[in-house]
Backbone bond lengths (Angstrom), bond angles and torsions (degrees), N, CA, C in turn:
res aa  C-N    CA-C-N  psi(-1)  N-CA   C-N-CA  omega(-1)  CA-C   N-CA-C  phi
1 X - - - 1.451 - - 1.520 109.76 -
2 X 1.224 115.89 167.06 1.578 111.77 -167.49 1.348 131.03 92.70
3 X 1.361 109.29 -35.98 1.841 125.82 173.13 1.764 88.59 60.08
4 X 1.426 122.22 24.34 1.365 91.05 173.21 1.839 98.16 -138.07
5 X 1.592 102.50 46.11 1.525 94.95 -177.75 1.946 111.51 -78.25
6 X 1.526 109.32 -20.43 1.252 82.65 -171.97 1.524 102.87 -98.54
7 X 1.349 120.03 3.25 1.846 111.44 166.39 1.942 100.16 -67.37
8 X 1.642 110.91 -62.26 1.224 88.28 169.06 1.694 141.82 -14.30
9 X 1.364 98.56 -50.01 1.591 106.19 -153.60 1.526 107.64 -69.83
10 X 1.606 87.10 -34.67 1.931 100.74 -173.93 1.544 114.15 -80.79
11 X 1.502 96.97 -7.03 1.532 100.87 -174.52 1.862 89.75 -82.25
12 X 1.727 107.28 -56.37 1.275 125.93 162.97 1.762 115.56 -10.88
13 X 1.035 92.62 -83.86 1.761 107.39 179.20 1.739 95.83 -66.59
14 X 1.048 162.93 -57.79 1.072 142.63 -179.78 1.652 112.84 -31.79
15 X 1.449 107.34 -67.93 1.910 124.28 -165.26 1.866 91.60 -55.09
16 X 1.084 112.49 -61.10 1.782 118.71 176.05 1.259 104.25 -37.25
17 X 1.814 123.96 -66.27 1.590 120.98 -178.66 1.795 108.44 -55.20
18 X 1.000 112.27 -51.61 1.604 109.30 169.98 1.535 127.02 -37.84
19 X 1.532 115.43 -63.06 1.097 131.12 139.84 1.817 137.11 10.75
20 X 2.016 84.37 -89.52 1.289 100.85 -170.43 1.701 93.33 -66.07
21 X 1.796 130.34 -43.57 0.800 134.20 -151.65 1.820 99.72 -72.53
22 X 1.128 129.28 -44.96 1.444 123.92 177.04 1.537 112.49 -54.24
23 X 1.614 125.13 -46.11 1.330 131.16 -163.77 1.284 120.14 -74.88
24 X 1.113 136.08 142.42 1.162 116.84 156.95 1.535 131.45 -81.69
25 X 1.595 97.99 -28.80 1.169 108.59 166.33 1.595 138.56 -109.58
26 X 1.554 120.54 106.32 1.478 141.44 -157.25 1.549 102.51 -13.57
27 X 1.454 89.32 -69.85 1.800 107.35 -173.07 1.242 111.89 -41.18
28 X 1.227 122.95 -55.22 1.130 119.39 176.79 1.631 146.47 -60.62
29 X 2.167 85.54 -37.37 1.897 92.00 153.43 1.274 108.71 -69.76
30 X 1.126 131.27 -14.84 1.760 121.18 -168.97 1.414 102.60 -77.39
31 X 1.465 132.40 -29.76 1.278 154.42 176.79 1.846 108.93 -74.82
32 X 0.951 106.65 -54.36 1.473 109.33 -177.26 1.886 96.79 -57.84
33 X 1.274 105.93 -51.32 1.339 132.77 -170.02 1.637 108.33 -46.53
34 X 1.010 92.28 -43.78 2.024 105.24 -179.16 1.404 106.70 -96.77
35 X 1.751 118.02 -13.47 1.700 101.61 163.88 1.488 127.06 -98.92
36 X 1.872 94.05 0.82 1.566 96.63 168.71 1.477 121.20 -84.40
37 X 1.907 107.22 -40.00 1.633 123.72 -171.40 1.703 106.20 -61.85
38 X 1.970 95.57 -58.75 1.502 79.95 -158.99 1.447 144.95 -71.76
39 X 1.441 119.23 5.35 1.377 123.19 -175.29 1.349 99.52 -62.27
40 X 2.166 114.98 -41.24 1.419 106.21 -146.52 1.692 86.48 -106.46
41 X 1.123 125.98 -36.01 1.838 100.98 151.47 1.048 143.21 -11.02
42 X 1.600 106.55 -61.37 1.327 123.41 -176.01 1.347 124.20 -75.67
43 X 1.766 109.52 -22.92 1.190 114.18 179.29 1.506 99.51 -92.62
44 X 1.037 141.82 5.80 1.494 142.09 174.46 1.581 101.82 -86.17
45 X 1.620 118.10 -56.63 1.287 134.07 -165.30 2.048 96.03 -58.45
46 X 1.200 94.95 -44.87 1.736 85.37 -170.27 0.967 115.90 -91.97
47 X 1.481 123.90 -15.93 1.812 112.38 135.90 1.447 143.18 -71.73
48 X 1.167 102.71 -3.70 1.605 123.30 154.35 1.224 107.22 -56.83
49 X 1.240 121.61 -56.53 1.774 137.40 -155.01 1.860 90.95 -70.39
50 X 1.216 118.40 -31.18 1.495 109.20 176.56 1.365 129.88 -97.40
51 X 1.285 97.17 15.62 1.687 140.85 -175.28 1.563 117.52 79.22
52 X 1.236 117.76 -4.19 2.097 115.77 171.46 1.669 82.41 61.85
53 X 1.633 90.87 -153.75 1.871 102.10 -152.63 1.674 95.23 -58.59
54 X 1.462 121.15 -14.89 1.730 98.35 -171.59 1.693 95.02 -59.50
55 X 1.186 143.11 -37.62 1.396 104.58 -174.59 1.233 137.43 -79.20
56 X 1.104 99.22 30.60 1.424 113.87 172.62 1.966 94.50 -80.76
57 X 1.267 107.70 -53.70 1.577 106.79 163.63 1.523 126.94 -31.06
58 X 1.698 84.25 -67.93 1.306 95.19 178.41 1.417 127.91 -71.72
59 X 1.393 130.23 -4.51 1.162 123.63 155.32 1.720 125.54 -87.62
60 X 1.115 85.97 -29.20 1.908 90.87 158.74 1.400 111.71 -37.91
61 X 1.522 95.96 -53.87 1.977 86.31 -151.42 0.985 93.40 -92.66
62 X 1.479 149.02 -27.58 1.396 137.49 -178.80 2.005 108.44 -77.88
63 X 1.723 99.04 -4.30 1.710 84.81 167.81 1.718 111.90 -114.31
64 X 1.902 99.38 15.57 1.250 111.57 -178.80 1.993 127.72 51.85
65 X 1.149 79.88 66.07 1.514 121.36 178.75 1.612 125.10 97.80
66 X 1.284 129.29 -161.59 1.452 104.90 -171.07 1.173 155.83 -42.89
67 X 1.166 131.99 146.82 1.798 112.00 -177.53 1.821 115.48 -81.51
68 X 1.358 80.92 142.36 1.850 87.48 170.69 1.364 111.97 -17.44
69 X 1.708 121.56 158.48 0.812 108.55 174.58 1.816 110.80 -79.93
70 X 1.565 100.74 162.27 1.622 96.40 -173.09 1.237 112.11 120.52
71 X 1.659 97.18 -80.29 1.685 132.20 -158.50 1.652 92.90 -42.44
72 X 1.220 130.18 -70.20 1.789 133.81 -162.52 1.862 99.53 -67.27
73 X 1.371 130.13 -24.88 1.286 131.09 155.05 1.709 125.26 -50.58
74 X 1.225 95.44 -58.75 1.675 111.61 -178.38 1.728 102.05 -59.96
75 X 1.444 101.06 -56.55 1.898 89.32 166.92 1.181 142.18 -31.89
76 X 1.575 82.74 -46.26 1.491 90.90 -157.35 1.742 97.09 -83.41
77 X 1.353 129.31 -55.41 1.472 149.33 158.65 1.382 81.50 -3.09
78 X 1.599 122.92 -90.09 1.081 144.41 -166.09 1.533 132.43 -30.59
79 X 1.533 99.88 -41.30 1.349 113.92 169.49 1.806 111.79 -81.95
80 X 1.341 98.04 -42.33 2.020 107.74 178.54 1.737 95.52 -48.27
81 X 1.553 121.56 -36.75 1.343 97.90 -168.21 1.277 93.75 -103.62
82 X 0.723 148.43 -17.83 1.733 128.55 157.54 1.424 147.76 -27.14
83 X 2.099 84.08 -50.41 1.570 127.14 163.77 1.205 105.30 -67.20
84 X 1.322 142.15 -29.54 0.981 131.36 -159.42 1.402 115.98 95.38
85 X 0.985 146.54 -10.70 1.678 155.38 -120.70 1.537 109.89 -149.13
86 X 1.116 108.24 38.86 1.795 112.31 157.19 1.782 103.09 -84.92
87 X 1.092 84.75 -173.53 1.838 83.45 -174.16 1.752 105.04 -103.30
88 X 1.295 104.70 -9.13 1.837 105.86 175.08 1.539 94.00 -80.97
89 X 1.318 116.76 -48.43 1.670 124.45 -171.08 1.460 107.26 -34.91
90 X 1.934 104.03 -71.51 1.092 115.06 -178.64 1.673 127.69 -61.83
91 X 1.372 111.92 -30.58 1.532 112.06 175.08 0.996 116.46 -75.83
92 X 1.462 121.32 -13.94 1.737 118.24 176.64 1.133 120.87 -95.62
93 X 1.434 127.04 -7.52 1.533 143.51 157.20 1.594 119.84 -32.19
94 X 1.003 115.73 103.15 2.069 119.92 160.64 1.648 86.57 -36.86
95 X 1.459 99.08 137.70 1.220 120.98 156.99 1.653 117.63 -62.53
96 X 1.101 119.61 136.59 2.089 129.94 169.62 1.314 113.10 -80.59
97 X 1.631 108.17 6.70 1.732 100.22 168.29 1.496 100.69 -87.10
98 X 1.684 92.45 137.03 1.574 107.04 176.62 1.356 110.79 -96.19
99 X 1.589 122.29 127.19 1.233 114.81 -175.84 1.670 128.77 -83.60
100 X 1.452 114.58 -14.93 1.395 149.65 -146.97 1.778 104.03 -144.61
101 X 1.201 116.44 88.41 1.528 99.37 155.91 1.129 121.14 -33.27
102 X 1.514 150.67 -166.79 1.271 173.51 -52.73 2.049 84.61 134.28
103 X 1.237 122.25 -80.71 1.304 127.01 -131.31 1.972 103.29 -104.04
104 X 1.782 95.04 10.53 1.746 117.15 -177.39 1.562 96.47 -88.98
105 X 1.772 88.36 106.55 1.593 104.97 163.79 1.594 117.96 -24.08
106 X 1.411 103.82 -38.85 1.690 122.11 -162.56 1.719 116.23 -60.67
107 X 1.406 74.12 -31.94 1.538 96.63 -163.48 1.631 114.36 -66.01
């Protein structure tokens, strides 16, 4: 549910490559890793469970054809900022390029 599992994943594997790449030690990016993802995971997963933009579907057909105007906007709006994924959200984001390994003398 969501139609947005594989943006997740790449967002997913990005924060992990960041991660492993700052730490030196695994456990610990794996830890950093699960206190950055899961707040906004979790709030995706339990708006999934109330179906995210599919009810925009599902209110269609149970109001027997389109929704008011608005109504399939506000959903959708609604879910983009949830996801994280408005376009202010995403353009104001620190970049996940790591400049410094973990294990760079430099660093």
């Amino acid at each position: 549910m969501g139609m947005n599992g594989g943006s997740q994943s790449i967002v997913d594997t990005r924060v992990l490559a960041w991660c492993l790449a700052r730490e030196n030690d695994p456990v610990a990016a794996l830890r950093q890793y699960d206190r950055m993802r899961r707040p906004a995971v979790n709030a995706i997963v339990l708006a999934n469970r109330n179906l995210g933009p599919e009810a925009i579907i599902a209110r269609a057909e149970a109001h027997g054809g389109p929704l008011p105007a608005g109504q399939a906007d506000k959903i959708a709006t609604d879910y983009r900022k949830l996801a994280q994924a408005t376009a202010a959200q995403v353009n104001t984001r620190p970049s996940w390029t790591v400049q410094h390994r973990a294990t760079d003398p430099a660093r």
